[in-house]
N, C-alpha and C positions, 0 to 999 in steps of 0.2 A: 318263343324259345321253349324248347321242352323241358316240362320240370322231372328232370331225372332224377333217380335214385341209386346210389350206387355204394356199395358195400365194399372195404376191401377187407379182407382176413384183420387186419390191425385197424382197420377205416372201412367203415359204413354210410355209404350215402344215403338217406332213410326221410328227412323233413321236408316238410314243405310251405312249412308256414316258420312267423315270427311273434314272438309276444313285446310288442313293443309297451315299455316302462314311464310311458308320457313323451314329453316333445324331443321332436328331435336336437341334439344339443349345438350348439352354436362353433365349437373350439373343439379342437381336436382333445378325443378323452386320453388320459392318463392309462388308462388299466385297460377297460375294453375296444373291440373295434370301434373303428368313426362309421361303420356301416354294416350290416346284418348285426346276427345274432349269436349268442354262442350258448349252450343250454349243456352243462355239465353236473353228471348222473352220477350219484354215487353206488347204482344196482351193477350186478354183474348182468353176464348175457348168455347163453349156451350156444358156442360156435359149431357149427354143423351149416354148411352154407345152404343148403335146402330147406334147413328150419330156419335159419333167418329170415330168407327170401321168403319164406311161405307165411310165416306170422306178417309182415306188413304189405303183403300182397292181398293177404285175408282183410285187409283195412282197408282196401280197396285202389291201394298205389299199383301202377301198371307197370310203370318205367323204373325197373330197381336191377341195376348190374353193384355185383361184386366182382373188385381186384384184390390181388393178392400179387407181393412178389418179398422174399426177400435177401432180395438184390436191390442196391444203390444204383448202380446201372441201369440198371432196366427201369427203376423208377425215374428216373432222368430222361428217358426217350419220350420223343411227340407220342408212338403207339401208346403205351403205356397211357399217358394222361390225358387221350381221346376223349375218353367218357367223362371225365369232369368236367371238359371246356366248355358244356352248355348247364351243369347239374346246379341244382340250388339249396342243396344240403351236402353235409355229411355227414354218417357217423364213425364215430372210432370204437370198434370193439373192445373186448375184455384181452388180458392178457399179459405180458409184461411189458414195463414203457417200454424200456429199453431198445427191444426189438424195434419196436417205432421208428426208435431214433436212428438204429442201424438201416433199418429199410430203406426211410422218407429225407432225412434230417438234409438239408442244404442240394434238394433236387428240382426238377422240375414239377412233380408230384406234389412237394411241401409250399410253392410255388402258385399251383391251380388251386389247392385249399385255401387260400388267404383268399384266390381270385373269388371264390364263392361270397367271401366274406365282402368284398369291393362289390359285388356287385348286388348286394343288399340280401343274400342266402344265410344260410342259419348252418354253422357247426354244431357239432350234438356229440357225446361218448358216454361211456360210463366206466367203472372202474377203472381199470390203466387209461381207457379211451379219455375218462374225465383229468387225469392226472398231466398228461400227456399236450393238455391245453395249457398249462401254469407256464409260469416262466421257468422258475427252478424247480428241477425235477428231482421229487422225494421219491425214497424204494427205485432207485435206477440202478442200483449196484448189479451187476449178474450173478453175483454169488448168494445172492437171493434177495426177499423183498422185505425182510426186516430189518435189512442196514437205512436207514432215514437216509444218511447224508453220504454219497458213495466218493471215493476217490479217484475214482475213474473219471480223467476229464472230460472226454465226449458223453458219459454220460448225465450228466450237473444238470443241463438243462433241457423244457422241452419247448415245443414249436411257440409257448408266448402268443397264442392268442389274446389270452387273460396276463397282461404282460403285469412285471411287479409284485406275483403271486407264488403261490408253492401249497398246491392240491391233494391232498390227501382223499382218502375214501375205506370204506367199510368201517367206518368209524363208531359204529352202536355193534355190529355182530361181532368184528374182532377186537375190542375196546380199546381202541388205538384215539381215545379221546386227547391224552396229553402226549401223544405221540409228536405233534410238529412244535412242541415248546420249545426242544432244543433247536430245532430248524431255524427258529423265529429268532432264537438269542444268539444263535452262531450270524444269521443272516436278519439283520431287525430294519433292512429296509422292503422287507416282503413283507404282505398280508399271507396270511397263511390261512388257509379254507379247508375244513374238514365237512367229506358228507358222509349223512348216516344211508343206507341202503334204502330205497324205493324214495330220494329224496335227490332234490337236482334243484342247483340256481339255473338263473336264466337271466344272463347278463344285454344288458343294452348300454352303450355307451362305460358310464364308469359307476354304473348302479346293477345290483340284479336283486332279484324274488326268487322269495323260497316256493318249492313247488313240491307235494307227493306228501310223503305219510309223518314223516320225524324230523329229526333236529339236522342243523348246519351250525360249523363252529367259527368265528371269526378270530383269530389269533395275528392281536395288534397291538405290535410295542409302542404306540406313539401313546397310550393310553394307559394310567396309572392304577394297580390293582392295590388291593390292601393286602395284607401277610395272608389271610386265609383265605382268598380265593384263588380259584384259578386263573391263568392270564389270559384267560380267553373269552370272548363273548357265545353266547349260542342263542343261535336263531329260530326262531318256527316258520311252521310255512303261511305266506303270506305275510312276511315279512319284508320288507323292502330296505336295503344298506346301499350307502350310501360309501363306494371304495376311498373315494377320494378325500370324503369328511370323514370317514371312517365310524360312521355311527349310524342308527336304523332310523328313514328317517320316515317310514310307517309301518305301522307295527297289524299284523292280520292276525283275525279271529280274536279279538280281545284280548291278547296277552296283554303283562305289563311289563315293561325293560328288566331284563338281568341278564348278571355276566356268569358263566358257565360251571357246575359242576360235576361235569360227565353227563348227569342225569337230565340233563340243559330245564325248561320250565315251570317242567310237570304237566305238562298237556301235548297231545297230539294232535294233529288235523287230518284230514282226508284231500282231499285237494281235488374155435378154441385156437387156432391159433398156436404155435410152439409154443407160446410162451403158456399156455392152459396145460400144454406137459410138466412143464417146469415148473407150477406154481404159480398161482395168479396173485398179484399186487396187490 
């Protein structure tokens, strides 16, 4: 099978490998897929389809097509999702969900991306692209991306790879740390996941790792705060949580447990699109 790579304007087919979290689990997971990977980035990306294609072509990937459509239609066609039917990543671009969801949402397109995931391939995005993988979709509103919680029904949700979740991003440049608290107490059956920029989990099953330079926030009502913190946990990288227990349950680079105050540990580690007119997520 070829391992293709394909990009589309809002989705980028791009990976080719998995970082697998320990064994494979036994019972169908709660949050993550039962098979591949899903690796969600909180960095943005600079859409120019010749500079995408040429940075990881410079990495030494051969087989890298970008799609673009946005039309529902047209994403719904056999033509159209040719080039996924053998690919074993993708990525989702920067941009606004929404779009996404107008594009992809209930297609044949939205369809072949799960099939990657079925057949043991890695999903990957970053900013909207990372957003876009949650189940309930924060910043979907189109009247711009700092309504959290939008009243537009089609756009509430996104494609639920990471099902039970609600993804936030740019969460250290634009300090949108307590951003998803109200999301969490309107909606307190979702894990709410904030990332800081050059920082991405990497979900397997119903656990992921932190990967890149800063902090990840876990925002989990099942779990009792004191009046002066915040309600949220924050992670570092090489950190390993646990969705389903709801708690880290190895901790990387020596940190030791705490729950979040914007400023998350005190340590770091190393480790366009219309919607980029309109303002990115």
């Amino acid at each position: 099978m070829s391992k293709r790579l394909v990009f589309l304007s809002l989705s980028v087919l791009l990976l080719t490998c998995a970082w697998p979290l320990g064994a494979k689990q036994a019972v169908v997971p709660e949050y993550g897929p039962a098979t591949g990977t899903l690796v969600i980035d909180g960095a943005p990306v600079v859409y120019k389809e010749e500079t995408v294609l040429a940075a990881w072509k410079k990495r030494g990937l051969t087989d890298v097509v970008m799609l673009h459509t946005w039309d529902p239609k047209v994403a719904d066609t056999e033509a159209f999702v040719t080039p996924l039917l053998d690919a074993n990543a993708v990525w989702f671009d920067g941009g606004r969900q929404w779009n996404m969801v107008d594009s992809y949402m209930n297609t044949r397109t939205l369809n072949a991306f799960r099939d990657v995931l079925n057949r043991g391939g890695v999903i990957a995005g970053s900013s909207a692209g990372a957003t876009i993988q949650g189940d309930y979709l924060v910043r979907g509103d189109t009247k711009g991306p700092d309504i959290m919680m939008t009243e537009e029904p089609n756009h509430q949700h996104g494609f639920a790879f990471l099902k039970r979740t609600a993804i936030d991003q740019h969460i250290n440049t634009r300090n949108r740390w307590d951003d998803l608290i109200p999301v969490i107490r309107k909606y307190p059956q979702y894990l709410g996941i904030g990332l800081s920029e050059d920082t991405a989990i990497v979900v397997t099953g119903d656990r992921f790792e932190v990967i890149g330079r800063w902090k990840v926030t876990a925002h989990d009502n099942t779990h009792a705060y004191q009046p002066w913190e915040k309600p949220y946990g924050v992670l570092s990288v090489g950190d390993i949580y646990d969705m389903k227990a709801r708690e880290i349950v190895t901790l990387g680079t020596g940190a030791t447990p705490g729950r979040g105050r914007g400023a998350g540990r005190g340590r770091s580690a190393p480790c366009r699109s219309r919607g980029d007119e309109e303002g990115i997520s």
